[in-house]
N, C-alpha and C positions, 0 to 999 in steps of 0.2 A: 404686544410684547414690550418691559419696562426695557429700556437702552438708550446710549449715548447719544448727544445731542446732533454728533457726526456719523453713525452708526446708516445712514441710509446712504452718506456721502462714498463711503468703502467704494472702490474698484480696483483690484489687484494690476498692479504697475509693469506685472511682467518680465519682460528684455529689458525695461528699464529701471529695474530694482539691481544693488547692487548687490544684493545677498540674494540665495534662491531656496525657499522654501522644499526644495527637490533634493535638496544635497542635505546630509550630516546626518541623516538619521532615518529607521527603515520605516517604511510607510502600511499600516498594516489593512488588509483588503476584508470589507465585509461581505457578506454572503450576496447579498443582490446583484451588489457590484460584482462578482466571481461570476454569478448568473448572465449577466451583460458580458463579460469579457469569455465566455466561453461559446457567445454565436457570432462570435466577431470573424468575420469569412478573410480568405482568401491568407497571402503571404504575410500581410501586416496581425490578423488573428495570432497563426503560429510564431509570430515574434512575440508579441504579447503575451501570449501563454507560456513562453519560454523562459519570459523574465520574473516568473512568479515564483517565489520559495516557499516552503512550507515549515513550519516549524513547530511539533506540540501541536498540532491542529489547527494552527494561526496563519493564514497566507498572506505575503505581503510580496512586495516588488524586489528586487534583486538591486544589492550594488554594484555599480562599475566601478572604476579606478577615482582615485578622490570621493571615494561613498558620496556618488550620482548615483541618483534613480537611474534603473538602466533604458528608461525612457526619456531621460532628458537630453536635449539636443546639447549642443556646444552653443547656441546661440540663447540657449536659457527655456527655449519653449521646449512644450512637452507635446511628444509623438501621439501621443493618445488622442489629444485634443485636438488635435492637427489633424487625425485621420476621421474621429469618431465623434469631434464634437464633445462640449461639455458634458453632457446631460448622461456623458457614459461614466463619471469620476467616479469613485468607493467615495464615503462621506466623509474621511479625512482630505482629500485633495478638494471635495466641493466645499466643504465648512470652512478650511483652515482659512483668515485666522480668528474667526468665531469662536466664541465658547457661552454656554448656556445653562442658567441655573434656574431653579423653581423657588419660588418665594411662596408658599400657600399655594392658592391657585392658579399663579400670577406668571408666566414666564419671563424670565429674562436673558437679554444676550448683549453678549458685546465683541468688542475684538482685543485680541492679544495683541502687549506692546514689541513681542519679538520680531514685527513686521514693521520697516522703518517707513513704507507709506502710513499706517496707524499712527506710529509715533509723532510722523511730522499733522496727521489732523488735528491728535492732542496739542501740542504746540501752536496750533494755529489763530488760535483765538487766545485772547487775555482774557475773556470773561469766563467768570466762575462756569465749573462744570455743570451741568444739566443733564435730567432723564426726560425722556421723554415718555408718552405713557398714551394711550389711547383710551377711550371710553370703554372696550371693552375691561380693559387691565383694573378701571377705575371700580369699574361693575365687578370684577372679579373679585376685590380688593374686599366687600364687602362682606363675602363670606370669614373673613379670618376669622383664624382663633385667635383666643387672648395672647398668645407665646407671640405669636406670627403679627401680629397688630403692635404687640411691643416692641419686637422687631424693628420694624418701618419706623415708630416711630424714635427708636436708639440711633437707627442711620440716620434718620433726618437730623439728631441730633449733633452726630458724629459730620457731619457734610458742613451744619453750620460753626461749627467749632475750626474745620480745616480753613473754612474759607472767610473768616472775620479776621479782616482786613486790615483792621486797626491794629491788630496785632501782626508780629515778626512770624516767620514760617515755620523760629525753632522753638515759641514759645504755644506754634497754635500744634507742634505735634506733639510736643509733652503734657499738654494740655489734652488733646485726643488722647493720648494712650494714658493718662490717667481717669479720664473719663469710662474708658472701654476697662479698667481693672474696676472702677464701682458697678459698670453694668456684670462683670465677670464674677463682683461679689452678689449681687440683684439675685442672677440665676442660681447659684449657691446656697439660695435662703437665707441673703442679707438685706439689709436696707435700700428700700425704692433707690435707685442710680439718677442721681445727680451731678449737673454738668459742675466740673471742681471750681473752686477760686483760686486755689495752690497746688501747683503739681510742679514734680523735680522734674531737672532739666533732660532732654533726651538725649545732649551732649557732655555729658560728666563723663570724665575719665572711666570709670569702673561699667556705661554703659556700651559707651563704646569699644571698649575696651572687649564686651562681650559681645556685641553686634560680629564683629572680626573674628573674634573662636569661631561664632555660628559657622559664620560664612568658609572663616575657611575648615569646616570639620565635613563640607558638604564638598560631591564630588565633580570636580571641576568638566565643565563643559570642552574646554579646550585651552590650546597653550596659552592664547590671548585671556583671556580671562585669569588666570593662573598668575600670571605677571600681574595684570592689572589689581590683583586682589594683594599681592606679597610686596607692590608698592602702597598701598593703600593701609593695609597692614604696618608698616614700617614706619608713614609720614604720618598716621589718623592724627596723633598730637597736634603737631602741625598745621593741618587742615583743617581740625577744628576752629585753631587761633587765627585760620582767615578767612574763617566762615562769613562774617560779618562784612569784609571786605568784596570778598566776592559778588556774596548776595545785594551789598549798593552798586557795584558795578552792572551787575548782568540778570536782577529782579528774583523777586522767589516765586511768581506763579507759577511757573514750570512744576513748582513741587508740591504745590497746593493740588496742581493737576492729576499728579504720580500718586497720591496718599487719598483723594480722595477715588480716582481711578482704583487705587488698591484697595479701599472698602466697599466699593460695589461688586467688583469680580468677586473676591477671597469669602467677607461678612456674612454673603448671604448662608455661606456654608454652616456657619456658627449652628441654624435652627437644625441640621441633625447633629452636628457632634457637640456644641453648646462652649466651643474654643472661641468664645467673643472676645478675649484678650489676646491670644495668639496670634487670631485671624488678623484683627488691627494693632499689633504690633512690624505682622508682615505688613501691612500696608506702608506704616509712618517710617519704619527701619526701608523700608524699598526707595523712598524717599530722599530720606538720608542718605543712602549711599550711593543713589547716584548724583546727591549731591556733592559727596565728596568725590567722587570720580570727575564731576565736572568741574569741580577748585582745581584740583588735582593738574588737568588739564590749561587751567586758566593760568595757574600759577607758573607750568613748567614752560608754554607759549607766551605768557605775557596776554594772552586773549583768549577766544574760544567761539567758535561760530556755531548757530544751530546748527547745523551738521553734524558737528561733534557730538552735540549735545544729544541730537539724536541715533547716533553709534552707541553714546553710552546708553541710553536708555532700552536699547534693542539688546543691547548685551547682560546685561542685568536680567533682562527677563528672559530672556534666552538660558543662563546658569540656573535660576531660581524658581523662575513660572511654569517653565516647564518641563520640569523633573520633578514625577511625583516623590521621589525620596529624598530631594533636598528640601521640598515644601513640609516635608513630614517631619524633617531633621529640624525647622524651622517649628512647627507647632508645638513640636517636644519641646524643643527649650525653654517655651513662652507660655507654654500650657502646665 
């Protein structure tokens, strides 16, 4: 399997995360797992079975007060695991926060940034991103078709474009996303895509300008986000004009990180629905705007700690990654 260079390092942080994975949204139960939890013996079984709702044929876990899983403790762990062991979870509670795409014959996976242990592995290293890939992947790789071969070879192109270094972080995403609009004309039945020499800036008023309709025409995760966005909206001018300020004080790989992270998760998707502009438009705009969330922050403290920085980045992806209707309210725009 193709994946992050930190991807084997993952271990869920548990009681020591400060967010919980168990709370804010309902958990939906697949059949094998419904299979496991319905020979589950004794008085802990009929708790179990009793937190389980049904809906349209879909069963999932019940909320409690604060939409908690009604199996989550107050101390953050979950009853289940506690009585039953892992190896009992439905595949959302064992995956999460994995997710997994198909490249030709190739799988891939990674983990989502809505987990701020994720977020802080991304952050951990300054060295450019890496996949990793084993022999089998390699061997796999061989069968492609030409679409699927073009592919891999548009990311590779897209990953070196994010990560040339010699260049600033807002010259190498408007440079990316005018690259991803030649591969977007490529499959259109225009001319072989070519990496540009000149591409507009990803920071002009009129784009920005509509990065913030997107964002806020999508429906808001929660009140903090909501704010975050109606200030963000208000000062973007602003925070554009200390873009450059910021980025000498507090470095820009962090967003080299986020934008290339965002063409591996989102890209691969392009080979069914063929949204290769879209797709890395959400990468380089996911970028951006938590770059401007972390000026944002730098500017109104006078500083900004990784910590922060990884609040905002779990929050971002928390509104945008994972709601499939703001991801789709995001392809529409750019598609």
């Amino acid at each position: 399997m193709i994946r992050p260079w930190f991807y084997d390092k993952f271990v869920c942080i548990a009681d020591r995360c400060t967010d919980n994975c168990c709370r804010g949204w309902e958990i939906d139960i697949d059949e094998p797992a419904m299979e496991r939890f319905r020979g589950v013996p004794g008085e802990f079984g009929e708790r179990l079975r009793s937190a389980i709702r049904e809906q349209d044929g879909q069963r999932s876990f019940a909320l409690s007060s604060g939409d908690r899983c009604a199996l989550l403790r107050e101390d953050g762990l979950c009853e289940l695991i506690l009585h039953c062991g892992d190896g009992i979870l439905c595949d959302i509670c064992a995956l999460h926060p994995r997710f997994f795409n198909e490249s030709g014959e190739v799988r891939e996976g990674g983990l989502g940034l809505c987990c701020e242990e994720v977020c802080r592995l991304l952050y951990s290293s300054r060295e450019p991103f890496r996949l990793v890939q084993d022999e089998a992947d390699l061997l796999a790789q061989k069968s492609d078709d030409e679409f699927t071969a073009s592919f891999r070879k548009e990311r590779e192109g897209l990953f070196a474009v994010l990560q040339d270094r010699q260049r600033g972080i807002l010259d190498r995403l408007g440079r990316c996303a005018e690259y991803a609009w030649n591969i977007q004309q490529q499959i259109e039945g225009g001319a072989p895509a070519e990496i540009p020499q000149e591409w507009e800036s990803i920071t002009g008023e009129e784009s920005v300008s509509r990065l913030m309709d997107t964002l806020s025409g999508m429906e808001s995760i929660n009140g903090e986000w909501t704010e975050v966005l109606s200030r963000l909206t208000e000062r973007h001018a602003e925070l554009v004009r200390r873009l450059s300020e910021f980025l000498a004080e507090n470095g820009d790989w962090r967003y080299e990180h986020i934008a290339v992270y965002g063409i591996f998760r989102h890209y691969t998707e392009s080979l069914d629905d063929s949204a290769a502009y879209a797709r890395v438009m959400l990468a380089c705009c996911s970028a951006l705007t938590v770059m401007l969330m972390d000026c944002m922050k730098w500017l109104d403290g006078g500083f900004i700690s990784e910590w922060d920085m990884i609040l905002d980045l779990k929050l971002y992806s928390k509104q945008v990654e994972y709601s499939q209707e703001n991801i789709n309210a995001f392809l529409e725009e750019y598609y």
